[in-house]
C-alpha positions as CSV (number, residue, x, y, z in Angstrom):
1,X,0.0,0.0,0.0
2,X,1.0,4.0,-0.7
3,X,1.2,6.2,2.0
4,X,-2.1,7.7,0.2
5,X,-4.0,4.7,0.3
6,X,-3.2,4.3,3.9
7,X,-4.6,8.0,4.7
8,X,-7.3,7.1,3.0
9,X,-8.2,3.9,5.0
10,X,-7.2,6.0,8.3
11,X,-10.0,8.7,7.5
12,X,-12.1,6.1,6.5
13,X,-11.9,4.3,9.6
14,X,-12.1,7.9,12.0
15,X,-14.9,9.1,9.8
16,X,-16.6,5.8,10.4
17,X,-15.6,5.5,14.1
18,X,-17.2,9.6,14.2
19,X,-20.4,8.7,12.9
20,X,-20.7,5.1,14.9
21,X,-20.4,7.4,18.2
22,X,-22.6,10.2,17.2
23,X,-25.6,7.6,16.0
24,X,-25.3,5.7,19.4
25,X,-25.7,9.5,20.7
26,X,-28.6,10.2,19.2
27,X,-30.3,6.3,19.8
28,X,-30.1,7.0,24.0
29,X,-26.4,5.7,23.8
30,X,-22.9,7.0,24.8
31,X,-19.1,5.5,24.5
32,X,-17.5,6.1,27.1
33,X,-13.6,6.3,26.3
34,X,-12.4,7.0,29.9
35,X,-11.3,4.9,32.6
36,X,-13.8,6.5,35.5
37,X,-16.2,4.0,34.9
38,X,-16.0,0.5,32.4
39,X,-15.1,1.7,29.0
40,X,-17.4,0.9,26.2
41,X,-21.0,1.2,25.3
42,X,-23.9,2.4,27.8
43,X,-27.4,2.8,27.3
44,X,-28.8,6.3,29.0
45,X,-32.3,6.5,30.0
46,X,-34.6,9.1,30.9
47,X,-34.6,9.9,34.7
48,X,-37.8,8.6,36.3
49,X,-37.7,9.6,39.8
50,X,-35.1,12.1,41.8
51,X,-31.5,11.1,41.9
52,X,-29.9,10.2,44.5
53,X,-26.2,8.6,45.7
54,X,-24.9,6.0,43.7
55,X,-27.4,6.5,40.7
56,X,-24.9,6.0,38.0
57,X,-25.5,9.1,35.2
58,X,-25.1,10.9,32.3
59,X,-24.4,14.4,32.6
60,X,-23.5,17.3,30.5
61,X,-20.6,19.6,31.9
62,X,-21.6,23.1,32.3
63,X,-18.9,25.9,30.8
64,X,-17.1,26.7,33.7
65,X,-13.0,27.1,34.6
66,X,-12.5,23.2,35.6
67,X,-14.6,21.6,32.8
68,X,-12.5,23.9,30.7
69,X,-9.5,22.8,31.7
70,X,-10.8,19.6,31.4
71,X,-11.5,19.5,27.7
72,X,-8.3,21.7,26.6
73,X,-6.1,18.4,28.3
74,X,-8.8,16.1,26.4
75,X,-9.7,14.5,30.2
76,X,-13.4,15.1,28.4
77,X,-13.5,15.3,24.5
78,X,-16.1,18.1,23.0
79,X,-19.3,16.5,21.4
80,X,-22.9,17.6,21.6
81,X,-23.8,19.0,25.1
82,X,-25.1,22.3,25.3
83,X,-21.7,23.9,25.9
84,X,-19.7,22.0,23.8
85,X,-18.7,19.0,25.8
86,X,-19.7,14.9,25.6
87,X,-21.5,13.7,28.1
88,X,-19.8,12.3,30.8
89,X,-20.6,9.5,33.5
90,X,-20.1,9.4,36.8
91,X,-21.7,7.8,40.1
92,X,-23.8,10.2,42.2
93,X,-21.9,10.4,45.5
94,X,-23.6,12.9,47.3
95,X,-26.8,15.3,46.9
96,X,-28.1,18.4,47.9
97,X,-27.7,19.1,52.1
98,X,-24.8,16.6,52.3
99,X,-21.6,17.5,53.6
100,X,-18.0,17.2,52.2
101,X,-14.7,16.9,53.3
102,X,-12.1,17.1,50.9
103,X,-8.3,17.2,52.5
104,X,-5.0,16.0,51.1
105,X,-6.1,12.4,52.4
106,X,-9.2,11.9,50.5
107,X,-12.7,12.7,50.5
108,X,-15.4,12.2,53.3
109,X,-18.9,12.5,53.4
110,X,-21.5,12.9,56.1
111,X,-18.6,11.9,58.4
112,X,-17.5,9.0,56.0
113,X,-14.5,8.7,55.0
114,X,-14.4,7.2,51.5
115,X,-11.5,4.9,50.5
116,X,-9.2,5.9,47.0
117,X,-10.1,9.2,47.1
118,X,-7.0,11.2,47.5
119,X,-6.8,14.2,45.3
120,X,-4.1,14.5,42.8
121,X,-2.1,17.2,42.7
122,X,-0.1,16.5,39.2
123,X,-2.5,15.0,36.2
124,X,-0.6,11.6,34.2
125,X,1.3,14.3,32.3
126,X,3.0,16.4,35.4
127,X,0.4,18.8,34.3
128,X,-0.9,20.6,37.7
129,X,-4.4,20.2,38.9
130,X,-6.9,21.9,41.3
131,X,-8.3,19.9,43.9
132,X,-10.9,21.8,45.7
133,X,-9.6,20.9,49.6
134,X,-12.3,22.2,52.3
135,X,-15.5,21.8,53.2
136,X,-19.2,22.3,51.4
137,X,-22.5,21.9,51.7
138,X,-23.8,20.8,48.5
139,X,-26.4,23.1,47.1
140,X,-30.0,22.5,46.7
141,X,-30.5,21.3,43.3
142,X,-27.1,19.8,43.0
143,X,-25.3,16.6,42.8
144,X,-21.3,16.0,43.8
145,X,-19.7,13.1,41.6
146,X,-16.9,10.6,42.8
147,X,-15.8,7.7,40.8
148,X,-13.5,5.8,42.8
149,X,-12.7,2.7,40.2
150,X,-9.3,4.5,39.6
151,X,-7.4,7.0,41.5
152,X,-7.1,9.8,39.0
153,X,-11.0,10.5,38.4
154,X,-11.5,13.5,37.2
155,X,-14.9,14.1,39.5
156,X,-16.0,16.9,42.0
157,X,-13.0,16.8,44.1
158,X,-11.7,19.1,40.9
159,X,-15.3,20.4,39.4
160,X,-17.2,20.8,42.2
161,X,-20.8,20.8,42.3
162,X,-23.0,19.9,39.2
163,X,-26.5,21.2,38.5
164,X,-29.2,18.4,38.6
165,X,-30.1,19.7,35.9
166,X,-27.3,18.7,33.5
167,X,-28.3,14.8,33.7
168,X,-29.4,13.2,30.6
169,X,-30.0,10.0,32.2
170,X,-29.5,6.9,34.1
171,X,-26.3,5.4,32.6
172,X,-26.6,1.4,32.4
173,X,-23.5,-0.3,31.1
174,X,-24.4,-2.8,27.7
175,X,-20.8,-3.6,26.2
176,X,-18.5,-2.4,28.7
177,X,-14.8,-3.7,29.8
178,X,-15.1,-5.1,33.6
């Protein structure tokens, strides 16, 4: 093969990949590419009750500094949320009244301490990142996101707070990694 034919194939194959992920979208489906949560396919669902802790959801970031951050270091790509991001997915850790800790050591909630939750100073490129140490209340009408499967979620020990209203959905995993 020619160097052409190969960039040929490799657009192919992107353009291909592109429009895969943007027709799960729009079906009540995301990919999720990160490793927060099981990589792969998820089915989102509309919301039939209030959320609460551990729901596992679908959210769209809202434009602020940290999402920002986020999607300039590609920690979320840009897709079709309302400002620009994908959607992300997350576990519900805590809603609105609860209180957080967050220190060097890790996060605690209500008085809970909960394990693997040490903020990162340094992201897996040196770059430096903005743990929010201290204490909050979390809002009326908002939700605070921890994933814990790996140590170097990028949750609401760094974004803080989200709107309830952001969540698209209940997220269910349908071809995911374990």
């Amino acid at each position: 093969m020619n160097n052409r034919t190969v960039a040929i194939a490799a657009w192919a194959f992107a353009a291909t990949i592109f429009a895969g992920a943007y027709a799960a979208q729009t079906a009540g489906y995301a990919v999720n590419v990160t490793e927060s949560m099981p990589r792969g396919l998820w089915r989102i669902t509309p919301m039939t009750r209030e959320p609460r802790a551990g729901d596992v959801v679908a959210f769209c970031p809202t434009d602020t500094a940290p999402f920002r951050l986020a999607k300039e270091r590609d920690y979320i790509p840009g897709g079709h949320c309302p400002d620009g991001y994908t959607p992300v997915i997350k576990p519900i850790a805590a809603t609105a009244g609860d209180r957080i800790n967050v220190t060097s050591l890790g996060v605690i909630i209500n008085g809970t301490p909960i394990p693997n939750t040490a903020p990162a100073t340094r992201d897996s490129a040196g770059r430096p990142l903005f743990p929010q140490i201290g204490s909050v209340t979390v809002p009326a009408g908002s939700l605070w996101f921890l994933a814990t499967r790996v140590p170097n979620s990028y949750d609401s020990r760094y974004f803080g707070a989200v709107p309830a209203t952001a969540i698209i959905g209940h997220a269910q995993p349908v071809l995911t990694e374990r």
